[in-house]
Backbone bond lengths (Angstrom), bond angles and torsions (degrees), N, CA, C in turn:
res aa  C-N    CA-C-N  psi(-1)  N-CA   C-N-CA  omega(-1)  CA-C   N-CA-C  phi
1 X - - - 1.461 - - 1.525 108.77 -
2 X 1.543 113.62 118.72 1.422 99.40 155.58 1.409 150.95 -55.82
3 X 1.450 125.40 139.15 1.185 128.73 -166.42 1.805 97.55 -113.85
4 X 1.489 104.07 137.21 1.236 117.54 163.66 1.670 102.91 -69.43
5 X 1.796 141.51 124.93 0.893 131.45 -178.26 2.234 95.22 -79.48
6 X 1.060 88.63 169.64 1.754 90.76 -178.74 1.813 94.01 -161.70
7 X 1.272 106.43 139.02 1.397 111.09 -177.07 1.377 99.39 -77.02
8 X 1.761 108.89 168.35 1.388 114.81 150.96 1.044 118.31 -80.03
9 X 1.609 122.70 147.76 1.451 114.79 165.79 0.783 130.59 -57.36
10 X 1.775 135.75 -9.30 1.015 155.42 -151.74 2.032 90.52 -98.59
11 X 1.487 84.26 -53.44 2.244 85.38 -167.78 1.773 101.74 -72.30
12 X 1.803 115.04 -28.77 0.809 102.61 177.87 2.194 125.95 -60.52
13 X 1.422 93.20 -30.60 1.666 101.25 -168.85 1.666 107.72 -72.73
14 X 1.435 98.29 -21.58 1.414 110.47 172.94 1.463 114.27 -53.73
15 X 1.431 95.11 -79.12 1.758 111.83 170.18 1.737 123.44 -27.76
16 X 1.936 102.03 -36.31 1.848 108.42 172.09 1.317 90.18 -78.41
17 X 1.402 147.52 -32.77 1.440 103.59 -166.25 1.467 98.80 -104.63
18 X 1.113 154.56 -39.35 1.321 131.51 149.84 1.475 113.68 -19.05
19 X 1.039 136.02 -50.30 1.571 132.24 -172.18 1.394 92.57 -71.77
20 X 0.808 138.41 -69.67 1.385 144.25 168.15 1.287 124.83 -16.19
21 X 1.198 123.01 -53.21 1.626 150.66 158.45 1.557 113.09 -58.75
22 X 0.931 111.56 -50.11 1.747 111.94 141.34 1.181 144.45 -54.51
23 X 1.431 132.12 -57.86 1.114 150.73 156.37 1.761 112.94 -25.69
24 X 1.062 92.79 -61.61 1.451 108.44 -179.69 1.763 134.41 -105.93
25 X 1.605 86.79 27.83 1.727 99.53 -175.43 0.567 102.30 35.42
26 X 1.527 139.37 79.53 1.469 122.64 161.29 1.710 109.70 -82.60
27 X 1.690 127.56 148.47 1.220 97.37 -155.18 2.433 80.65 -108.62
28 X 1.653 96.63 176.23 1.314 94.67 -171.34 1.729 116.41 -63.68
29 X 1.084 116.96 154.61 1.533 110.03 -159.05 1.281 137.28 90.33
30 X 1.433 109.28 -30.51 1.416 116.00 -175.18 1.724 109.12 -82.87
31 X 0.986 99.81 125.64 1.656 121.90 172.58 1.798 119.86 -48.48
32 X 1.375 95.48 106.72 1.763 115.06 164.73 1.471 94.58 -35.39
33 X 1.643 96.74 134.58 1.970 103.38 147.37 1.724 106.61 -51.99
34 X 1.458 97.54 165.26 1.528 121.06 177.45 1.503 105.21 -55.02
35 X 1.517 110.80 134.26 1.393 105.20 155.46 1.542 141.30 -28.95
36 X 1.042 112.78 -51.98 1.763 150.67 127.59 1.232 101.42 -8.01
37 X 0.945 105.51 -101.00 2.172 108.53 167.51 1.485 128.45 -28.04
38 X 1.260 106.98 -34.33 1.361 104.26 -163.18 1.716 106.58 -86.13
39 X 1.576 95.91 -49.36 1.185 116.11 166.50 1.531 105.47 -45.23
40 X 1.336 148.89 -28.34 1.573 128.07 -175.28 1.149 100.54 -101.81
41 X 1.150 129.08 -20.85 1.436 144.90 169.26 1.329 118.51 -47.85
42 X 1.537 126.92 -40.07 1.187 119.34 -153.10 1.788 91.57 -144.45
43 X 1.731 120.40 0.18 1.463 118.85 -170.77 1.295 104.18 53.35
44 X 1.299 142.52 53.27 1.647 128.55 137.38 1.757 110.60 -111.02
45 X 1.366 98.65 156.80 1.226 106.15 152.69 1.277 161.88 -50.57
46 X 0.614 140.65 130.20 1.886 132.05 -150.14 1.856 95.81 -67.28
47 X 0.957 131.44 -17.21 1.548 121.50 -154.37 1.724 85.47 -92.84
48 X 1.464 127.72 -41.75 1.342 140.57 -177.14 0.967 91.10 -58.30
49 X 1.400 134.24 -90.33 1.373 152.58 -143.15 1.568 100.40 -34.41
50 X 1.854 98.98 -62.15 1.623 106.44 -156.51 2.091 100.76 -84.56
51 X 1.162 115.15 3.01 1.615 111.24 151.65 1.331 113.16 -98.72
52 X 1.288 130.59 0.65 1.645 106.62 146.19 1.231 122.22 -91.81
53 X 1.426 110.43 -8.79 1.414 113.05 -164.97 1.766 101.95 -83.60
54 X 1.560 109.86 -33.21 1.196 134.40 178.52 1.640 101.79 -63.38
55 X 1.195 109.51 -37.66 2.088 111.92 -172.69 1.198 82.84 -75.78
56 X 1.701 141.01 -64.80 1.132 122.22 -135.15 1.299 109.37 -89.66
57 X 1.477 126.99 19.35 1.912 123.23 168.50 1.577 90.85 -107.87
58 X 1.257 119.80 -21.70 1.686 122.96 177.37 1.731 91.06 -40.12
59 X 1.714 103.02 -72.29 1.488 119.51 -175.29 1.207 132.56 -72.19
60 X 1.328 98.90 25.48 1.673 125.08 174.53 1.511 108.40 47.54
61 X 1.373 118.91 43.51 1.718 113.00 168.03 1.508 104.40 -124.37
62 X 1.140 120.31 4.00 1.461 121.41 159.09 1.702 115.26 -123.54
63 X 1.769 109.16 161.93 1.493 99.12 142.69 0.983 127.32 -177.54
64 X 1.286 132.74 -172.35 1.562 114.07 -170.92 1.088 113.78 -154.69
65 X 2.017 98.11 163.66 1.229 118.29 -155.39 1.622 104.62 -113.97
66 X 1.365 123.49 96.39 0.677 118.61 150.77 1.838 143.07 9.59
67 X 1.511 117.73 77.26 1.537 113.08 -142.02 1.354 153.30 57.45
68 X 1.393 98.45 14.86 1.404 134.01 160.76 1.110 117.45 -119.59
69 X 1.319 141.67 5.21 1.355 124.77 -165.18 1.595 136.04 88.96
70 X 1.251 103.59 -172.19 1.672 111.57 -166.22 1.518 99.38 -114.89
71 X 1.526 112.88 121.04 1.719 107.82 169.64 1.612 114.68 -128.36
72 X 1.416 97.77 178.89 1.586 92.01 -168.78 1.344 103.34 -83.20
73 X 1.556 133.21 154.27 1.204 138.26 -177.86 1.593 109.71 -109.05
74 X 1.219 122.96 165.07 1.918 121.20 -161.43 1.433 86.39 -70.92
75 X 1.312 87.59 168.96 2.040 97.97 175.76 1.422 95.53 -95.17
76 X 1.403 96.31 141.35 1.750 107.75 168.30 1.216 151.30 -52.96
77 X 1.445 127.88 118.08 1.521 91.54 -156.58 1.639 107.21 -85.74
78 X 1.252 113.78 177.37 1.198 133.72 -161.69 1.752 118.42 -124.85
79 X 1.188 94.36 113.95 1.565 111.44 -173.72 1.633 97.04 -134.86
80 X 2.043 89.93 131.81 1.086 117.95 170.40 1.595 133.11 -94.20
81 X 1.570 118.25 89.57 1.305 108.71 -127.21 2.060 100.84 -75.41
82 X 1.579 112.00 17.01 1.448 107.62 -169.54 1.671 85.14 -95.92
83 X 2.062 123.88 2.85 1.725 105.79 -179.15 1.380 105.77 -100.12
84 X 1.349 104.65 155.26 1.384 114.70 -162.24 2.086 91.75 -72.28
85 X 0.701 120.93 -51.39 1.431 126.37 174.90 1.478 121.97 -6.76
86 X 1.149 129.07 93.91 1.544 119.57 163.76 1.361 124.00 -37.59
87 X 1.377 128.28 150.41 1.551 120.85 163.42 1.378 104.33 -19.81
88 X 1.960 95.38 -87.22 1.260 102.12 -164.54 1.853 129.89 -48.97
89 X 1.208 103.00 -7.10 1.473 101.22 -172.60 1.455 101.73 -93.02
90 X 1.619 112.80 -24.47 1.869 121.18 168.23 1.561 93.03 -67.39
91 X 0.963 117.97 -41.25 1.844 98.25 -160.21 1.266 97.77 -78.99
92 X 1.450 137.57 -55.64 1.642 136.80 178.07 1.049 107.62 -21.88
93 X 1.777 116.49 -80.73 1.500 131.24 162.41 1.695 125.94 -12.17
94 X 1.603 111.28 -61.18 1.672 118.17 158.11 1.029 120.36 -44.25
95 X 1.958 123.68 -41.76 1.475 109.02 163.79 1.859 82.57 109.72
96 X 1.135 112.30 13.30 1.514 124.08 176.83 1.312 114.05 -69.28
97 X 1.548 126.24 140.80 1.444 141.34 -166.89 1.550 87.12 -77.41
98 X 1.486 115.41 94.54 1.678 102.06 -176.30 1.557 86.23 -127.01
99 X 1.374 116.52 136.58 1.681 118.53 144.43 1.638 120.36 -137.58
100 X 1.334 139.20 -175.44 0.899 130.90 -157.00 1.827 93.47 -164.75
101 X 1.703 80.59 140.40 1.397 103.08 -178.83 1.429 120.29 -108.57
102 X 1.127 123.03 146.53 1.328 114.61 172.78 1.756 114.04 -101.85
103 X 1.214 109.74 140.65 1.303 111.59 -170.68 1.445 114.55 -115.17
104 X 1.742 119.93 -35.63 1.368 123.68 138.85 1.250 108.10 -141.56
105 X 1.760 109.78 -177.90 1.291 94.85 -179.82 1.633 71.97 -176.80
106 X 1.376 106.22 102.70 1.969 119.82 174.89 1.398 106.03 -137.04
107 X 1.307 114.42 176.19 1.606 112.31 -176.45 1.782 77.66 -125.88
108 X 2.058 95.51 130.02 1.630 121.81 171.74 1.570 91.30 -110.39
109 X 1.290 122.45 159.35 1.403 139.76 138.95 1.359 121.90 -33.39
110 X 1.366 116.16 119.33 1.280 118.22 162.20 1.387 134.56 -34.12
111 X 1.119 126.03 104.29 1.543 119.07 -175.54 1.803 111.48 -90.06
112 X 1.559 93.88 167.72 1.697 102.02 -170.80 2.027 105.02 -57.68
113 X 1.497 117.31 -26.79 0.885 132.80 172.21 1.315 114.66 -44.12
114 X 1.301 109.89 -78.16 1.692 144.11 -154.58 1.763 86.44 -82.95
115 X 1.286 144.09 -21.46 1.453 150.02 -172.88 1.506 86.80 -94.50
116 X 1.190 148.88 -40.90 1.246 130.43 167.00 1.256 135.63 -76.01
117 X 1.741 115.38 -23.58 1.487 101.41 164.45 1.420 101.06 -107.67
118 X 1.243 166.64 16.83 1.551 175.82 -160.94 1.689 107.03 -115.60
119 X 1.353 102.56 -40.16 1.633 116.76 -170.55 1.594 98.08 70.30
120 X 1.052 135.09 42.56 1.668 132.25 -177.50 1.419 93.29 -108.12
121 X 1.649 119.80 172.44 1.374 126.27 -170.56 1.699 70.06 -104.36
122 X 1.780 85.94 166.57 1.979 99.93 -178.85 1.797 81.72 -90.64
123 X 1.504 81.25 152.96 1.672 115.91 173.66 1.808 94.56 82.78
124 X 1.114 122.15 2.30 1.395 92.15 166.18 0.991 110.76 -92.55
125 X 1.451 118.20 166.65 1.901 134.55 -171.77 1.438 87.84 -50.96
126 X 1.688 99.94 171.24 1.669 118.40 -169.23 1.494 76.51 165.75
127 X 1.612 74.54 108.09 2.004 100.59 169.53 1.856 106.29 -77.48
128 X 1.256 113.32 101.51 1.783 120.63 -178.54 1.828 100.70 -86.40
129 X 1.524 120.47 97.34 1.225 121.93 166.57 1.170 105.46 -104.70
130 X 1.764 96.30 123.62 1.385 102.54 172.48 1.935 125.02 -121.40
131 X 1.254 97.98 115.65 2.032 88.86 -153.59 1.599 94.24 -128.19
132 X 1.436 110.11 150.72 1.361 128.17 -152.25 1.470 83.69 -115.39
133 X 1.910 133.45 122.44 1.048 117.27 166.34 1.478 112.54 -108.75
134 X 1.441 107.85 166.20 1.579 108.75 -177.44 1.398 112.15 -122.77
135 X 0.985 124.82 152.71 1.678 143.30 170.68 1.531 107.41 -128.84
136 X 1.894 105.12 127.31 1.611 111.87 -151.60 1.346 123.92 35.12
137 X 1.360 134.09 38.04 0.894 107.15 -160.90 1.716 154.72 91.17
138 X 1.370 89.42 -12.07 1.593 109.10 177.92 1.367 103.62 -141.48
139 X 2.091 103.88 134.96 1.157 111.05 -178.51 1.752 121.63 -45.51
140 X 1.742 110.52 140.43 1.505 103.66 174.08 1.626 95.95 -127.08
141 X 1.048 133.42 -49.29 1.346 131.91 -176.45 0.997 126.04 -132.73
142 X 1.577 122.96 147.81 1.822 123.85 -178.14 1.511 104.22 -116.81
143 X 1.306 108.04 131.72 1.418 107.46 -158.50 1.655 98.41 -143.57
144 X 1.625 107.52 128.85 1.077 139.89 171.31 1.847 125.75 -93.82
145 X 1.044 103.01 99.67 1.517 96.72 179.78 1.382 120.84 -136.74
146 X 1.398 133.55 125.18 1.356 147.20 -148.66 1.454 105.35 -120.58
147 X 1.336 128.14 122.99 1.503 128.43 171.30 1.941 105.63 -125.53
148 X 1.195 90.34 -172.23 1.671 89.50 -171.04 1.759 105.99 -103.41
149 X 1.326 132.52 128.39 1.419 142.84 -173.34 1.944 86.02 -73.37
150 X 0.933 146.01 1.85 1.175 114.44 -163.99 1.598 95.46 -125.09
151 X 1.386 113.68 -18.19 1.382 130.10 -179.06 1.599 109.57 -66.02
152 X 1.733 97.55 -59.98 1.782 127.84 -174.65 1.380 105.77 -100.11
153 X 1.232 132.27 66.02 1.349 122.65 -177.59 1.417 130.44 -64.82
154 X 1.431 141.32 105.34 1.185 120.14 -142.78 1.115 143.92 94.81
155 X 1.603 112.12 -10.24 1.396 129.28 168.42 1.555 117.40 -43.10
156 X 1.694 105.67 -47.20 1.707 95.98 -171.04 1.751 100.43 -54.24
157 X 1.223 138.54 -31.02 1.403 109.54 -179.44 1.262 138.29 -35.44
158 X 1.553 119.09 -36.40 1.122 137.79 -171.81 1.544 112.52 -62.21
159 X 1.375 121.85 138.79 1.540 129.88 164.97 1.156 96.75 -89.95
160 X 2.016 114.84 113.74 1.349 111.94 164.44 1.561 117.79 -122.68
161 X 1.406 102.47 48.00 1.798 120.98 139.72 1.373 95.52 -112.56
162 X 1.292 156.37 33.26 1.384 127.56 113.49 1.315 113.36 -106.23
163 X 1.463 129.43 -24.14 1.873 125.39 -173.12 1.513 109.52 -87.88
164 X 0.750 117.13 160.00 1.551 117.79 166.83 2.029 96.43 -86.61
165 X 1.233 91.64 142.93 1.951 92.84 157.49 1.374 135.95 -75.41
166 X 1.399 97.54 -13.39 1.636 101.93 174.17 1.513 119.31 -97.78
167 X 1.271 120.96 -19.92 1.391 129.98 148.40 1.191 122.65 -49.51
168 X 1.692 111.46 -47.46 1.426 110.59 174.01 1.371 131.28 -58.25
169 X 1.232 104.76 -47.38 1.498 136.96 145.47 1.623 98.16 -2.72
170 X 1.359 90.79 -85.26 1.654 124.13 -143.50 1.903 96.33 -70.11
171 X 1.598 118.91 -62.51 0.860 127.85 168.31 1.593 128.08 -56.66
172 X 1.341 132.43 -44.65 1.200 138.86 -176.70 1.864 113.24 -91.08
173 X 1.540 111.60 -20.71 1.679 92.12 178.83 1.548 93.79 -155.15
174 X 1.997 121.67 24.04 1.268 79.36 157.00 1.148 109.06 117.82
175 X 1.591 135.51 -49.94 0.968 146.32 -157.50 1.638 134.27 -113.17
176 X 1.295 107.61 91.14 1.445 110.24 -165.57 1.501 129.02 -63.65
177 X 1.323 143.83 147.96 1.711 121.64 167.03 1.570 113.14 -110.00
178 X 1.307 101.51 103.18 1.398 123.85 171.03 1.646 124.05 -74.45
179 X 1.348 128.54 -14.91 1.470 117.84 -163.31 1.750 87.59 169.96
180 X 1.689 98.20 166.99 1.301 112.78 -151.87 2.121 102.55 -167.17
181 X 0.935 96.28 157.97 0.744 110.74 159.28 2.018 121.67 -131.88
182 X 1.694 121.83 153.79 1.018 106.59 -160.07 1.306 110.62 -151.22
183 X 1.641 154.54 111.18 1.549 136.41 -170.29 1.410 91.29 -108.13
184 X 1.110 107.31 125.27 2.002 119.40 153.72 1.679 112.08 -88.35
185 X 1.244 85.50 129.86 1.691 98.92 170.55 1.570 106.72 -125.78
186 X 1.681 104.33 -156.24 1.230 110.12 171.00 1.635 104.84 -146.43
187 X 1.409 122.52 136.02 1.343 119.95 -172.68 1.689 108.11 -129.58
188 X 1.542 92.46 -172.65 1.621 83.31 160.36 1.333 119.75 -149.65
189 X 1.338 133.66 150.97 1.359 136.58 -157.54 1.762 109.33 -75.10
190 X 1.790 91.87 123.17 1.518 98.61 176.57 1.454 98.44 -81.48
191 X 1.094 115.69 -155.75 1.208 152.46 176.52 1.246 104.15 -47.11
192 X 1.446 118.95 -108.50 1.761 129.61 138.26 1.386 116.20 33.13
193 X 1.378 97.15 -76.93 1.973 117.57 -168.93 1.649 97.38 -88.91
194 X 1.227 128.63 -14.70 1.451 133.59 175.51 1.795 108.21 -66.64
195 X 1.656 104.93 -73.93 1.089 102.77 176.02 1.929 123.21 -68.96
196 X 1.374 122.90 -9.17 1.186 122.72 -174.09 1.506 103.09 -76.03
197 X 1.580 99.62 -52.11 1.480 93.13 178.26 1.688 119.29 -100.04
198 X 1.132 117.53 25.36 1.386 110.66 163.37 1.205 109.33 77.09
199 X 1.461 136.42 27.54 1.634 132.69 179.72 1.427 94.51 -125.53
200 X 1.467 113.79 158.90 1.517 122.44 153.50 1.537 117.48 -37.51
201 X 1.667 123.89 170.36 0.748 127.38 -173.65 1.613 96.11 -93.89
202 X 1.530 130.42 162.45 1.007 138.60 148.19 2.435 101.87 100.21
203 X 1.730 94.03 -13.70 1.306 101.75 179.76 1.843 118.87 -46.45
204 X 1.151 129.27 125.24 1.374 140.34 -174.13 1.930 89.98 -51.54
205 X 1.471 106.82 145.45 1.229 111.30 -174.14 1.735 108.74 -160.37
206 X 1.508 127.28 160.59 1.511 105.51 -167.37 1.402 72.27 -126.71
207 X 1.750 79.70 144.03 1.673 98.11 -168.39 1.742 97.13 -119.40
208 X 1.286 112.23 117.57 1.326 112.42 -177.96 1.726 131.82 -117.98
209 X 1.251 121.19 113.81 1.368 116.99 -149.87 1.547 103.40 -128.30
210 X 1.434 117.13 138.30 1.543 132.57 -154.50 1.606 118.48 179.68
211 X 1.732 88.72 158.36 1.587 103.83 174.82 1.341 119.61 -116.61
212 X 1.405 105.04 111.25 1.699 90.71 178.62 1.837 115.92 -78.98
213 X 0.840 143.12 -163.42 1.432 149.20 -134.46 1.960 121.98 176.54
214 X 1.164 116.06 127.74 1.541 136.30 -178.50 1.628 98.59 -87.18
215 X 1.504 106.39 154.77 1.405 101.63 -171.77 1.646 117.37 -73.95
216 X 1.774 104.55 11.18 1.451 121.94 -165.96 1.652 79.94 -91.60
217 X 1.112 139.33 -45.28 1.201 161.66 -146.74 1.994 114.67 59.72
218 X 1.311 66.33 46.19 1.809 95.35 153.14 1.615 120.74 -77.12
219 X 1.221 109.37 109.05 1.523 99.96 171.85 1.737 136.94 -65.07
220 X 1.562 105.08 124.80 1.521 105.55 -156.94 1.638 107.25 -90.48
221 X 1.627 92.27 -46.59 1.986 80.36 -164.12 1.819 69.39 -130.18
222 X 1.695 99.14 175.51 1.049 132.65 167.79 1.640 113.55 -131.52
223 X 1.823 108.70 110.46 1.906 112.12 -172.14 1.208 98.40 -103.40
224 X 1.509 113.55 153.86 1.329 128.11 152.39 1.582 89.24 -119.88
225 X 1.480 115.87 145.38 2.016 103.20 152.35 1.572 90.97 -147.57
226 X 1.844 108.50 156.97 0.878 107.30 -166.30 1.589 99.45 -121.85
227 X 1.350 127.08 102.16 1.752 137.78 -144.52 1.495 93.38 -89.62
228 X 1.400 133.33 160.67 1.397 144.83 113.73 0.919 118.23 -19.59
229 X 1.419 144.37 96.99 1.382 135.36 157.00 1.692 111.93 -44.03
230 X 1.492 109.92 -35.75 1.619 106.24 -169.36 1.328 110.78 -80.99
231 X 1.351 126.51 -10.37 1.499 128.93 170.57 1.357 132.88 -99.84
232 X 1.387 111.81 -17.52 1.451 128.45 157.70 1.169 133.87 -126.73
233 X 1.546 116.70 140.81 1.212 136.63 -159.98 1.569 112.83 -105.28
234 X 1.505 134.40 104.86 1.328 128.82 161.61 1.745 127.29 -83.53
235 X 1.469 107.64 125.91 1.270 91.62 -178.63 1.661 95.27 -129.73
236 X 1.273 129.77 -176.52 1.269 138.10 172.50 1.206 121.84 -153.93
237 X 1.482 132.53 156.59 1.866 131.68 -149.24 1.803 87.56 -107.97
238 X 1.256 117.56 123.06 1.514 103.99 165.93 1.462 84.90 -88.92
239 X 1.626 106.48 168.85 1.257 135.26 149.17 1.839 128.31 -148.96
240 X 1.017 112.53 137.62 1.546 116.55 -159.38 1.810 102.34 -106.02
C-alpha cells in the first residue's frame, strides 16, 4: 500500500534553520536568534525546535555555549577518502591557517608490530613523532608517525613545527611518498586525545591507521591520527 511520505517535525525545523543559515549568510560563530524567536518565527514548539537544534551540533553544524546560546559551527572539511592526499596536504593546498605542534618526538625500539610493517629488525631505533595539528588555531588532529633511525639517520634534528616531513624526506635523503595504504574506523577519545585536543573524554573521533610507501614501494612511515569527527567529513565515489 502506498504511503504519502510526511516529514518529521523534528527534520522539518531542521531544514528552517539551515535555510535560514543560508538565507542570511550567516557567517560561522555567529549566534542563532533566541529560542523564543525562532519558535514565533516559524510556529513550532519549543520541545521540536530544541531536538533539531540538538541533531544539528550532533552533525557538527551547530553549537553551543553554555548560557549564551546556540551558534553556527565552521563547515566541515571534506576529504575524499579514494585521494591519495593526506588531510594535511588537502588543508595546505586550501590555503588553510594550518600549523603543527610537536608534542614528542624520541627514538623507542622497534617493536614486533612496527618490524612488520617498517621491515626493520625489532629493537632497532624507530623515530616515534608525535605532533598535535591545528586548524585556525584550534586543535584538529593527533598524529602518530614512526620511521626507521637507520633508514633517516639524523632526522631528530629537524624542527617539524616549521618543516613539513615529507619535504624532509624528499629534500634531505632522497625519498619521495608516492602511495599508501589506509583503514578508517571510528574511536573514542581517552584521556590523552581528550586533553590534546580539547574535547571531553569518551567524544566520537575517526581513528585512522596506515602505511605510506617509496616509489620502490618500500615502506616509509607508519600513521595512526586521531581526527575530530566534528571537523571532518569522509566521503567515498562508489562505482559498479
Amino acid at each position: 500500500m502506498n504511503r504519502e511520505y510526511r516529514s518529521r517535525p523534528r527534520d522539518e525545523a531542521m531544514e528552517k534553520i539551515e535555510w535560514h543559515i543560508r538565507k542570511n549568510q550567516v557567517k560561522p560563530h555567529a549566534k542563532l536568534p533566541s529560542e523564543r524567536a525562532l519558535c514565533e518565527l516559524w510556529g513550532l514548539n519549543r520541545t521540536t525546535l530544541r531536538s533539531a537544534i540538538k541533531r544539528l551540533i550532533a552533525e557538527g553544524k551547530l553549537y553551543n555555549k553554555k548560557g549564551s546560546g546556540t551558534f553556527v559551527a565552521e563547515p566541515k572539511i571534506v576529504r575524499n577518502l579514494q585521494d591519495s592526499q593526506s588531510i594535511t596536504e588537502l588543508l595546505a593546498n586550501k590555503g588553510k591557517d594550518f600549523e603543527s605542534k610537536v608534542v614528542s618526538f624520541r627514538l623507542i625500539p622497534c617493536t614486533k608490530q612496527l618490524s612488520n610493517v617498517l621491515h626493520v629488525s625489532i629493537g632497532r631505533g624507530i623515530y616515534e613523532l608525535i605532533r598535535l595539528r591545528m586548524l585556525d588555531g584550534e586543535p584538529l588532529m593527533l598524529e602518530r608517525t614512526c620511521l626507521s633511525e637507520d633508514r633517516f639517520p639524523e632526522l631528530i634534528r629537524f624542527d617539524f613545527e616549521k618543516e613539513s616531513l615529507y619535504e624532509v624526506l624528499k629534500n634531505h635523503y632522497g625519498v619521495m611518498i608516492l602511495g599508501g595504504n589506509e583503514k578508517v574506523g571510528m574511536t573514542y577519545a581517552g584521556k590523552s586525545e581528550a586533553d590534546q585536543l580539547n574535547l571531553q573524554e569518551e567524544t566520537a573521533l575517526f581513528y585512522l591507521d596506515g602505511v605510506a610507501w617509496d616509489e620502490k614501494n618500500e615502506p616509509v612511515e607508519s600513521f595512526q591520527s586521531w581526527v575530530r569527527a566534528d571537523r571532518i567529513q569522509l566521503f567515498s565515489v562508489l562505482k559498479r
